[in-house]
C-alpha positions in Angstrom: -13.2 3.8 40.8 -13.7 1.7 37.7 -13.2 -1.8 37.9 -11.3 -3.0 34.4 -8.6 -5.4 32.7 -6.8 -5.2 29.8 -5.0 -7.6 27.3 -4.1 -8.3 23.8 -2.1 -6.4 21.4 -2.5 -4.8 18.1 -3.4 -1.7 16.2 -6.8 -0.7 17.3 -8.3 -1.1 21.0 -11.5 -2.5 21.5 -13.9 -1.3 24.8 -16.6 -4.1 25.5 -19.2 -3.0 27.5 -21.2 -5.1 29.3 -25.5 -5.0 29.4 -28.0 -3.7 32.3 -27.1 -5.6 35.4 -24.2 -7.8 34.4 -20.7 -7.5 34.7 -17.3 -7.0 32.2 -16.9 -11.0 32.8 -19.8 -11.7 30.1 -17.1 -10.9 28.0 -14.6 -13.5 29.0 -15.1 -16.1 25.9 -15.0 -13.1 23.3 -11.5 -12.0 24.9 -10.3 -15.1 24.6 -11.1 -15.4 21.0 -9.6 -11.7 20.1 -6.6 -12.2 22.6 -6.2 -15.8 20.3 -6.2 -13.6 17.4 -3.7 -11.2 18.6 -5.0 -8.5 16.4 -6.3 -5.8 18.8 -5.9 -4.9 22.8 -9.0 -5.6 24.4 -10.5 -3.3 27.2 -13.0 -4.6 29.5 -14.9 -2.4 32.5 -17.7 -2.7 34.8 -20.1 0.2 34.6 -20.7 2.5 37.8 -23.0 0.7 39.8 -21.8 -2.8 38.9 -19.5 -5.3 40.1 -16.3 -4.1 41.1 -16.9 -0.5 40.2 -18.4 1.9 42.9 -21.6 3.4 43.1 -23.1 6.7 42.6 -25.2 9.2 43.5 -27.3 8.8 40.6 -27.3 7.0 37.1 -27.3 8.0 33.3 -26.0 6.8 29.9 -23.9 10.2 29.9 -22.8 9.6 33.0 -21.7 6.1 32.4 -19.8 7.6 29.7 -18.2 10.3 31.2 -16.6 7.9 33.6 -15.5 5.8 30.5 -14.0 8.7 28.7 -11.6 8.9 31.5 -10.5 5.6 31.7 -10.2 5.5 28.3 -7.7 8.0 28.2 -6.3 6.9 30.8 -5.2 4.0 28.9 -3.9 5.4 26.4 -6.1 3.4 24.0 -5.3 3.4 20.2 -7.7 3.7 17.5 -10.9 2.7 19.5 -13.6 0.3 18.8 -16.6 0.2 21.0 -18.7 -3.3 21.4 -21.7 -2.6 23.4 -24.4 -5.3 24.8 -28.1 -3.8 25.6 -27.0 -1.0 27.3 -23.5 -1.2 26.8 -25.0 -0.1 22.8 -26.2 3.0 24.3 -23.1 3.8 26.1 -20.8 3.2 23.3 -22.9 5.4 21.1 -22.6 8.4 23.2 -18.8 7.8 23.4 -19.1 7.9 19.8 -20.9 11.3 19.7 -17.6 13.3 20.9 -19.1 14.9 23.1 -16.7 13.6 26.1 -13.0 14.1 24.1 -12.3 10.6 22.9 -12.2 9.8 19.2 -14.0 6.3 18.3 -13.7 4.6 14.8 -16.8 2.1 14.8 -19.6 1.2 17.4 -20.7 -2.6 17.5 -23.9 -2.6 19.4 -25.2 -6.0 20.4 -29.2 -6.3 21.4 -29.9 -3.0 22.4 -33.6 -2.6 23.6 -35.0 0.4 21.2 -38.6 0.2 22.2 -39.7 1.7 26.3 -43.7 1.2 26.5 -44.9 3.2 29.4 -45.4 -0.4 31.7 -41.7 -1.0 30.8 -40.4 2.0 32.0 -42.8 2.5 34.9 -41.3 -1.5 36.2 -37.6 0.1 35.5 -38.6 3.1 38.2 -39.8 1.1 40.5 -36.8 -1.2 40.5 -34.8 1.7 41.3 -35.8 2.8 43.8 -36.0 -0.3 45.8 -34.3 -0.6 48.7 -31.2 -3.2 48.3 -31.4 -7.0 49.0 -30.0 -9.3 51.2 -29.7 -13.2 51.1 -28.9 -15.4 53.2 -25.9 -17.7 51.6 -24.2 -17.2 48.7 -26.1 -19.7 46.5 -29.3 -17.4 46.8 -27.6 -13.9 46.0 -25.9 -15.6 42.6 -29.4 -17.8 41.7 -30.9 -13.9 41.8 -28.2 -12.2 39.8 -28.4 -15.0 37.3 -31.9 -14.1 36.7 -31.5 -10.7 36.9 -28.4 -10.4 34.2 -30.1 -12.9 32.1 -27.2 -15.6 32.8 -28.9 -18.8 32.8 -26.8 -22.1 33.2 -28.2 -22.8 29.7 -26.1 -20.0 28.2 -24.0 -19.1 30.9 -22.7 -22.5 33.5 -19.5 -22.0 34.5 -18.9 -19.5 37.3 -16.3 -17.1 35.3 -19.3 -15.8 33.6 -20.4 -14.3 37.2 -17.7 -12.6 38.5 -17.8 -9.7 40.9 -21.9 -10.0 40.2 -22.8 -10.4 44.1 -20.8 -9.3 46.8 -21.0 -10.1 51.1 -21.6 -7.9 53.4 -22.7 -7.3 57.6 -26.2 -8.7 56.3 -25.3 -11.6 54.4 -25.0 -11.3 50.2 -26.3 -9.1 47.9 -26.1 -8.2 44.0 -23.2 -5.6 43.7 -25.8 -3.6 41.0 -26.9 -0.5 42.7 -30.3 -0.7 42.1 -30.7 2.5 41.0 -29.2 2.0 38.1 -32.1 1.0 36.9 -33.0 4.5 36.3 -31.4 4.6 33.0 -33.7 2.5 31.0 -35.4 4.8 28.6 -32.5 6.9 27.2 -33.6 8.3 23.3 -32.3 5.5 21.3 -32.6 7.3 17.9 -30.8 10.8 19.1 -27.5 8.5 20.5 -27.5 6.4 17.2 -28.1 10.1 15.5 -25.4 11.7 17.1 -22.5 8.9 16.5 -19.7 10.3 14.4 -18.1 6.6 13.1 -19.9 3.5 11.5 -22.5 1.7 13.7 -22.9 -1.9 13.4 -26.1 -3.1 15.2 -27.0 -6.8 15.7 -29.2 -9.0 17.7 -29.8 -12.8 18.6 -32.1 -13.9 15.8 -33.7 -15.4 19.0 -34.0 -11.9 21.4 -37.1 -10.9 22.6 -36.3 -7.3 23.8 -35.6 -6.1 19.9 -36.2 -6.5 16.3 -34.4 -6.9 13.4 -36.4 -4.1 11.7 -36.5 -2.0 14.5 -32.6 -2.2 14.6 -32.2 -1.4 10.8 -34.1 2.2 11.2 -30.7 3.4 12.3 -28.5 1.1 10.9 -29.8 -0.2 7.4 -27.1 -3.2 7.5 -28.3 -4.7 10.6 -28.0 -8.6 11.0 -29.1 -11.3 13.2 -26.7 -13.9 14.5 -28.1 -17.4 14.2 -29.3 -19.3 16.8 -28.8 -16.7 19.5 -31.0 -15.1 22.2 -30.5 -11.7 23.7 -26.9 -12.4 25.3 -25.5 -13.1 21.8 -21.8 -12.6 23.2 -22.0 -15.5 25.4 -24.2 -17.7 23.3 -22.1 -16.9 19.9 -19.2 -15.5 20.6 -17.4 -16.3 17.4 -20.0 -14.5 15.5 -19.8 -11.6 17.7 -15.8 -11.4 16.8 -16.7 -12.1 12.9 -18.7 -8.8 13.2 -16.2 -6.7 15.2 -13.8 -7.8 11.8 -15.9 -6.8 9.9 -16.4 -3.0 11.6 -12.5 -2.9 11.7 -12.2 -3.8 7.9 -14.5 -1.7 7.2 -11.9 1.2 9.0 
């Protein structure tokens, strides 16, 4: 099962999809902008392995979008947009590919981390495959997810922006990540943003620390930074984020 919430109305459909670790309610100030709008239906989803959603037996970008695919069509969505954060980038570029029947029209990918030294990848392996765990009250479980999405009360202080991010259970609270979800760090960047069949938008917090600007412009030439912004540019800049996603759907 695949956690998700809809709203707005319009002509094109727009999936956001949320980073590594997170949840769809990052999202919240950006679907209150496009639902102000009016312009598009919005489509919102935690991945497998993340807030409400269930876990599986094992992680992968293609996996994560085969389970998107579905829902997707599902919805019935209508001309589809795909904005993807971190991860999320990676995702919406496979569901660009075609590879899993559904037709996108643009891919807005938002700080997606392009460069996997070996020590990166060798901390992402050992983070999956450690055992799950357990805090005593509530306050400690969402102080960890907070550091583990990136959600700082400097970007993020209100609690709408940790929904469904740590859950209770017979041994107190936990995140509701599976950890082993950290197995998908590493997926080939440059074949997904190869293999996407519509226009690809990439951007980044002029601020991030996980990607460059040049790095993002090998695949997409008119990459851009948004001002003032670290690497969770949809929280920190919404409005900006929105001003892009215009842009892709002028520009289709």
């Amino acid at each position: 099962m695949i956690w998700h919430e809809s709203g707005g109305d319009g002509s094109h459909t727009v999936l956001l999809l949320h980073g590594l670790g997170a949840t769809a309610a990052v999202w919240k100030s950006v679907t209150r902008a496009l639902t102000e709008r009016g312009s598009v239906r919005w489509l919102t989803a935690d991945f497998g392995g993340h807030g409400g959603s269930e876990w599986q037996s094992s992680y992968s970008v293609g996996q994560l979008a085969a389970q998107l695919a579905e829902l997707v069509q599902r919805q019935q969505t209508r001309q589809l947009l795909v904005v993807g954060h971190s991860l999320g980038a990676y995702v919406g570029l496979a569901l660009a590919s075609a590879w899993f029947g559904i037709e996108v029209c643009g891919v807005l990918g938002i700080g997606p981390k392009i460069s996997w030294p070996d020590a990166d990848l060798h901390t992402a392996r050992e983070l999956a495959a450690r055992p799950v765990r357990w805090f005593a009250t509530d306050e400690e479980a969402r102080t960890r997810y907070r550091r583990v999405a990136g959600l700082g009360t400097d970007i993020a202080p209100d609690e709408e922006w940790l929904a469904r991010g740590v859950v209770q259970g017979e041994r107190g609270w936990r995140l509701a990540q599976d950890p082993r979800t950290f197995a998908v760090a590493g997926a080939p960047f440059a074949s997904l943003a190869a293999s996407a069949t519509a226009p690809v938008l990439l951007t980044r917090g002029e601020r991030d620390p996980m990607v460059s600007l040049q790095e993002l412009r090998i695949h997409a030439p008119q990459a851009c930074d948004i001002a003032g912004a670290g690497h969770n540019a949809h929280i920190e800049e919404p409005g900006a984020v929105v001003t892009l996603l215009e842009q892709l759907l002028a520009g289709v």
